[in-house]
C-alpha positions as a printed Julia matrix, in Angstrom:
132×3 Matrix{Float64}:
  -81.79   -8.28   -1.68
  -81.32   -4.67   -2.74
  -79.07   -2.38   -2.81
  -79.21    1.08   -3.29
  -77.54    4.22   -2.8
  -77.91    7.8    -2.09
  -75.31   10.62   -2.08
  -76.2    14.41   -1.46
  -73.44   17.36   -0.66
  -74.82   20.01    1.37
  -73.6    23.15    3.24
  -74.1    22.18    6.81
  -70.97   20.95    8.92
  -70.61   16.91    9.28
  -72.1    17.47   12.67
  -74.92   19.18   11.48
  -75.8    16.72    8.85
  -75.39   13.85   11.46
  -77.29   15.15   14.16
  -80.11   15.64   11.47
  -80.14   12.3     9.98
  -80.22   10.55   13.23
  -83.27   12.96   14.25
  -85.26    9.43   14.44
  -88.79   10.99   15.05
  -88.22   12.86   12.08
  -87.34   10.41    9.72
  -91.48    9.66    9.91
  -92.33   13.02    8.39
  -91.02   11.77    5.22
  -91.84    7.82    4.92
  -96.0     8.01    4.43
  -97.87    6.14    7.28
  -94.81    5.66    8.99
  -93.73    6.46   13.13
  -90.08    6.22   14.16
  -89.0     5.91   17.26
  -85.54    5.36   19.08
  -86.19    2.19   21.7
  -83.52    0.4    24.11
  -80.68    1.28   21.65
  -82.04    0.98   18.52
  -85.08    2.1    16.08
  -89.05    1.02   15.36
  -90.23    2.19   12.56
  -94.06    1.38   12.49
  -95.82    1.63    8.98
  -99.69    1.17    8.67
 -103.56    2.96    9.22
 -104.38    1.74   12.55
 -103.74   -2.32   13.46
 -103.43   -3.02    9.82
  -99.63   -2.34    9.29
  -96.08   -3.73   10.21
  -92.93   -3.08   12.53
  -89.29   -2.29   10.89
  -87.17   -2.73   14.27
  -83.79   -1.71   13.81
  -80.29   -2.24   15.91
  -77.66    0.25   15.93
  -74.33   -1.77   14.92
  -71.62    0.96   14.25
  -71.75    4.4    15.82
  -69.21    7.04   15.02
  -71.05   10.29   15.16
  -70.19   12.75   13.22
  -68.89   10.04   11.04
  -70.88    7.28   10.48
  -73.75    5.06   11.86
  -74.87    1.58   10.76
  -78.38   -0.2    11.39
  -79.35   -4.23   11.09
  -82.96   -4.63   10.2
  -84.1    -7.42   12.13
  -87.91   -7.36   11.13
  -89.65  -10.06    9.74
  -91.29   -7.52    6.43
  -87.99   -5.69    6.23
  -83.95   -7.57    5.83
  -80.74   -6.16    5.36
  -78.79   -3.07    6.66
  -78.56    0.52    6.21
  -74.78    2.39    6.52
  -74.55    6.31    6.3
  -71.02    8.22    6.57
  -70.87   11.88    6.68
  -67.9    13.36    5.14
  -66.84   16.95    5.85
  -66.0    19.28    2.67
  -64.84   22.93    2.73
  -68.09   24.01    2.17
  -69.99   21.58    3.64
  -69.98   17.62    3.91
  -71.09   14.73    1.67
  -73.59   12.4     2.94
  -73.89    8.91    1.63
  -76.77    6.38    2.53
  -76.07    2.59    1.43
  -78.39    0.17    1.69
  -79.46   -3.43    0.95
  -83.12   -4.48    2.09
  -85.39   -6.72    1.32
  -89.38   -6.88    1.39
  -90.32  -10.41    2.79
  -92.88  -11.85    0.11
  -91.21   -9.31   -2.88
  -89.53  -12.14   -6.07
  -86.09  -11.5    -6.67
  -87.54  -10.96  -10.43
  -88.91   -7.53   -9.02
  -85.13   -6.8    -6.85
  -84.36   -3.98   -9.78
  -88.26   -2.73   -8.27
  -87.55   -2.65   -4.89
  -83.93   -0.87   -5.37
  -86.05    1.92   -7.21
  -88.44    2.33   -4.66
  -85.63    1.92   -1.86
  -83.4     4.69   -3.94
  -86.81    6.97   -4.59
  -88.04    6.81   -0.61
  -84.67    7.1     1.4
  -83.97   10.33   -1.11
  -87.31   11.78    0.06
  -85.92   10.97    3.21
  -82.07   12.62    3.18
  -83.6    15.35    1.01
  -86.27   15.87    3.65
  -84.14   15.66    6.75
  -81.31   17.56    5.71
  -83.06   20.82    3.9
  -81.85   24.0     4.65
C-alpha cells in the first residue's frame, strides 16, 4: 500500500471547501476516463472507454461536514482509504487529503510509483475542485 498526501490553503470558508470536495460528480472532471457517482451512501467511481474499464466503489465511514469525511475502498482494482479534514484559517481553511491505496496486480517494488501517481492525480483533483 500507498500512502500519500496532499495539503492546499485556500480562501474559501471550511464550508465552502467541503461542500466542493464532496461535489462527487465533479470529482470525474478531473480523473481522465473516469464517472463518479454518489450511490446508497457511498461513491462509484467508474474508469474505462466503454465495457473495457473497472469500478472503484467507495463507503462513506466518517462524516463530519465541514470538518472531515473518510471513504473505505472496497473494490477489487482499488484498496485502502481516503481521509480529508478541512480546517478553517482567518483567511481561509487548509485542506488535507490522506490516503493509502493500492492497485490490485501493482509489486510493492513499484509502491514509491503508485504514491507518485496517487500524490500527482488527487492534486489534479483538490486543485481542480477547489479553484477559485
Amino acid at each position: 500500500m500507498s500512502e500519500f498526501s496532499v495539503v492546499r490553503e485556500v480562501p474559501l470558508t471550511a464550508e465552502e471547501a467541503f461542500t466542493r470536495l464532496t461535489d462527487w460528480s465533479r470529482h470525474g472532471d478531473h480523473v481522465p476516463l473516469t464517472k463518479v457517482h454518489a450511490v446508497n451512501g457511498g461513491i462509484l467511481a467508474r474508469t474505462g472507454i466503454g465495457p473495457l474499464g473497472f469500478d472503484d466503489p467507495m463507503r462513506i465511514v466518517d462524516w463530519d461536514p465541514p470538518r472531515r469525511f473518510r471513504l473505505e475502498k472496497q473494490g477489487r482494482v482499488v484498496t485502502g482509504w481516503a481521509e480529508v479534514t478541512v480546517t478553517p484559517l482567518d483567511l481561509g481553511s487548509r485542506v488535507e487529503w490522506r490516503e493509502v491505496a493500492h492497485t490490485t496486480g501493482v509489486p510493492k517494488a513499484f509502491a514509491r510509483a503508485e504514491r507518485a501517481v496517487g500524490r500527482m492525480l488527487f492534486s489534479r483533483v483538490i486543485d481542480g475542485l477547489l479553484r477559485t
